[in-house]
ROROTOR-151835 format. One record per residue (C-alpha): x, y, z. Coordinates in steps of 0.5 Angstrom, whole numbers, plus 2048, in hexadecimal, padded with zeros to 3 digits. Layout:
BEGIN
XYZ/...
REM end
This chain:
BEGIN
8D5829760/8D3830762/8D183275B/8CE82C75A/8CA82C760/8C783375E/8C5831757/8C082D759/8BC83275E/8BC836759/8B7831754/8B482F759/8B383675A/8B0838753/8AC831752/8A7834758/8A783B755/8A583774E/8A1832752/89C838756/89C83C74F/89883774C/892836752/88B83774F/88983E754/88383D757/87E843759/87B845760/87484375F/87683C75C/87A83B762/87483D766/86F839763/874833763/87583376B/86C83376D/86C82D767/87182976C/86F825772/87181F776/86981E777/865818775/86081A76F/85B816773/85D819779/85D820776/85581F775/85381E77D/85181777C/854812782/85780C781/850808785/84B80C780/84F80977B/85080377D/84880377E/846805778/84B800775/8467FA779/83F7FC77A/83F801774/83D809774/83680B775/83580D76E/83780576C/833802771/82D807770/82D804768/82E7FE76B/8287FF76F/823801769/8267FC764/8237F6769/81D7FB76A/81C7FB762/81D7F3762/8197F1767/8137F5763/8137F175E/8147EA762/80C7ED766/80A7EF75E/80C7E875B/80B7E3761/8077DD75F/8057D6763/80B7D2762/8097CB760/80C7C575F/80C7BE75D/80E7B7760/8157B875E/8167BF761/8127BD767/8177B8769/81F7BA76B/8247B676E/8287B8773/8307B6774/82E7B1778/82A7AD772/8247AD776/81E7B1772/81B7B7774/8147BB771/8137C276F/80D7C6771/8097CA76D/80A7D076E/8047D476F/8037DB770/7FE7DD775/7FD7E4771/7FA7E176B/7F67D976F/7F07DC76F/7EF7D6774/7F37D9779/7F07DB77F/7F47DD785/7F57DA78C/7F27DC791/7F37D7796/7F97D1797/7F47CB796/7F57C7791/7FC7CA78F/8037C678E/8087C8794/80F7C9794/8147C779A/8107C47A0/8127BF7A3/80D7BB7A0/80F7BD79A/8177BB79C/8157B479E/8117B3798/8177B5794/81C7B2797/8217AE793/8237A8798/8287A5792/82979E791/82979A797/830798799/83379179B/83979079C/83E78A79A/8417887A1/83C7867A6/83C78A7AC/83F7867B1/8467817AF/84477A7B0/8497767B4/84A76F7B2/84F7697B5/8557677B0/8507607AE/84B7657AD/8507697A8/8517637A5/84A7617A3/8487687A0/84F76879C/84D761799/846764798/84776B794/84D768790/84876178D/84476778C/84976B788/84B766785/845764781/84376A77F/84A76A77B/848764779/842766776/84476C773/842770778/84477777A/847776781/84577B784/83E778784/84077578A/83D77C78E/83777D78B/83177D790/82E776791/826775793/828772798/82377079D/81E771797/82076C793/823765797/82676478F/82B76A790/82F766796/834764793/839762798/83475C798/83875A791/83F75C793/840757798/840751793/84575678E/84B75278F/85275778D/857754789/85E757788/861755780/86675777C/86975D77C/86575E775/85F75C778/85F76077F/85975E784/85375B782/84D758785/84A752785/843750787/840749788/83974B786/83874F780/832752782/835755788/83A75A783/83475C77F/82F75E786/836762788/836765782/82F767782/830769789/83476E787/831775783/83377777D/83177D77D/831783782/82B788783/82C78F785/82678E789/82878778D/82A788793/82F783797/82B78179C/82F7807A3/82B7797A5/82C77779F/8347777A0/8347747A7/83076F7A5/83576C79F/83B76E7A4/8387697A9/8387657A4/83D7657A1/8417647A7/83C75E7AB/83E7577AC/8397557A8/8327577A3/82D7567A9/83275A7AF/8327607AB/8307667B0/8307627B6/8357657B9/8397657B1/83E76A7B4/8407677BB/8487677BA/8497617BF/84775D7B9/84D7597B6/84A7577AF/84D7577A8/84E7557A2/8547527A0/85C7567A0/85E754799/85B759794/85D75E799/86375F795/86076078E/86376678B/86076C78B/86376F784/85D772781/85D77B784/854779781/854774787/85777678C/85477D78C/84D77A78C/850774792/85277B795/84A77E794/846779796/84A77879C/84977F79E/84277F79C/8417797A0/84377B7A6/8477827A7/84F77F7A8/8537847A3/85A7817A1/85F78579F/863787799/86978479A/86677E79C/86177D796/86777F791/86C77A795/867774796/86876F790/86476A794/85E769797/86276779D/86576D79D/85E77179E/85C76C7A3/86376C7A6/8607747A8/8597737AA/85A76D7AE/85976E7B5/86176F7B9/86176A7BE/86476E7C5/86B76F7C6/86C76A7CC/86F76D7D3/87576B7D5/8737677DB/86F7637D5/8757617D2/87775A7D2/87F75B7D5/87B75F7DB/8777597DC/87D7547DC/8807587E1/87B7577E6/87D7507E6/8857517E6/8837577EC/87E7567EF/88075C7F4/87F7617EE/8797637ED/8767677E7/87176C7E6/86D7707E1/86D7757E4/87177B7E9/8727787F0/87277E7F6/87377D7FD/86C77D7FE/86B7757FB/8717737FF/86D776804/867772802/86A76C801/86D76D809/86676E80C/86877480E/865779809/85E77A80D/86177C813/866781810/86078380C/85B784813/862788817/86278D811/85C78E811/85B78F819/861793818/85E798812/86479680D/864795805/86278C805/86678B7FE/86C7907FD/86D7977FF/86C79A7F8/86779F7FB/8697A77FC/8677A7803/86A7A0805/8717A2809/86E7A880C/8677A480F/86D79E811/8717A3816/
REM end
């Protein structure tokens, strides 16, 4: 194991003789020139130029390029004086139009240098101003006045009242569909109290609702003819951006539609005492048209301001039930209002019943006490009704 292990130093030895007689030889001066090449150095940063020069120069260029940039915009604008010429142009090119499709026009361009009728101002009569407040009000874009759809104040109406309204925008509806008409007409603008031929109110109540199969629908019925046509007629068929909804105007067919008769309407139209209306049956006509009862819903919030909710719009399959949710509730009755409260008084008369909580104080009044309880308190500087108050037991000792 021994001379084993002795062999192979010794190749181990003769390899790296062989191997350091085979380097290349290198003299001094090679050595020397190869240590001042060497440096961990940057190459930029060997030149003395910082890191913000640099960046500086990168962004805004050095001054050599901005000094050629300089003398090439000087050498252009030369030529742009040498060559200049008035500008002309003709109709086409005198207009422009804008993003918004409305038209615009171009000045000429003039130059002063060369009108010779130019002559300079010296004063500031008869020269345009701009950004007074003459100049701002003259100018001021006051846009389109605005109306809203929903009257301003929510009319209250009584369940007849309810009732009669549902009767007259449905025959309405109705007719229109009728017709051939877009439903939604229903809502243009009326003229009103200009032209009494646009009261249409006064030709819904001869309109008689009729439920068919289930095939058919709904329909309307009306004794006279001429009445359906003087409704239709009532009713626009087209809607100018420029007409606006008069507020009379609604009041006045909301009256109407809802008074007792042609020669009541606005006496007192909207009084909710008044119990009139027409007949129940035609209140359970099916509302399957969406087209319907979305138009029902509009002009009942065009006419008098009440909103309904979604869920009840979607749930409603009648008219019923949209009048079921417009309908004044009647008030919850007391307890002491019920009819077994009543009987009792003739089986007790000893019980009584009252509306509302009982103290001492109306035992006391019942007695014919009170008033001399009231005097000593009061003589006596003490609380008349409870002891509530901070200094109440403090002032009674």
């Amino acid at each position: 194991m021994s001379s084993a292990r002795g062999v192979r130093s010794t190749e181990q030895a003769l390899r790296l003789a062989s191997s350091l007689s085979r380097q290349s030889y290198v003299c001094k001066a090679c050595r020397a020139q190869a240590i001042r090449a060497f440096s961990t150095t940057h190459a930029q940063s060997a030149e003395g130029v910082s890191f913000f020069k640099r960046m500086q120069d990168t962004l805004f260029g050095t001054k050599a390029s901005r000094d050629r940039r300089e003398a090439q915009e000087k050498k252009e604008r030369g030529r742009e004086v040498e060559g200049a010429s008035p500008t002309i142009y003709d109709d086409e090119q005198r207009t422009k139009v804008g993003p918004d499709g409305q038209t615009y026009e171009v000045a000429a361009v003039v130059e002063a240098a060369r009108e010779r009728q130019y002559v300079q101002a010296t004063s500031l009569d008869g020269l345009e101003t701009v950004g007074s407040e003459q100049w701002v009000r003259a100018r001021a874009d006051k846009g389109e006045q605005y109306v809203g759809f929903v009257p301003k104040k929510r009319i209250e109406l009584g369940s007849s009242q309810w009732m009669m309204l549902l009767h007259h925008i449905t025959v309405e509806l109705l007719v229109l569909q009728k017709a051939g008409r877009p439903v939604g007409q229903v809502c243009y603008p009326r003229q009103g109290l200009e032209d009494p031929n646009s009261y249409s109110w006064l030709y819904t109540r001869s309109g008689t609702i009729e439920t068919g199969s289930k095939s058919d629908g709904i329909k309307v019925i009306f004794a006279d003819p001429l009445a359906e046509e003087r409704l239709l007629l009532a009713i626009p068929k087209s809607l100018s951006e420029s007409q606006l909804q008069d507020e009379r105007a609604l009041m006045s067919e909301l009256e109407g539609a809802v008074a007792e008769s042609a020669s009541s309407a606005g006496n007192g139209a909207l009084d909710a005492t008044r119990n009139v209306s027409p007949a129940r049956g035609w209140m359970e006509a099916p509302l399957k048209d969406a087209n319907i009862k979305m138009a029902l819903y509009k002009r009942i919030l065009q006419l008098t301001g009440k909103r309904i909710p979604d869920p009840v719009i979607s749930t409603s399959t009648t008219i019923a039930d949209l009048y079921n949710h417009l309908r004044t509730k009647d008030k919850p009755a007391k307890l002491f209002q019920s009819p077994q409260i009543q009987r009792l008084k003739v089986i007790a008369p000893n019980v009584a019943v009252y509306s509302n909580r009982r103290t001492p104080i109306h035992k006391e009044k019942e007695l014919g006490r009170w008033k001399v309880i009231e005097e000593e308190l009061v003589r006596r500087d003490l609380p008349v009704k409870g002891s509530r108050w901070v200094g109440a037991k403090a002032k009674a000792r």
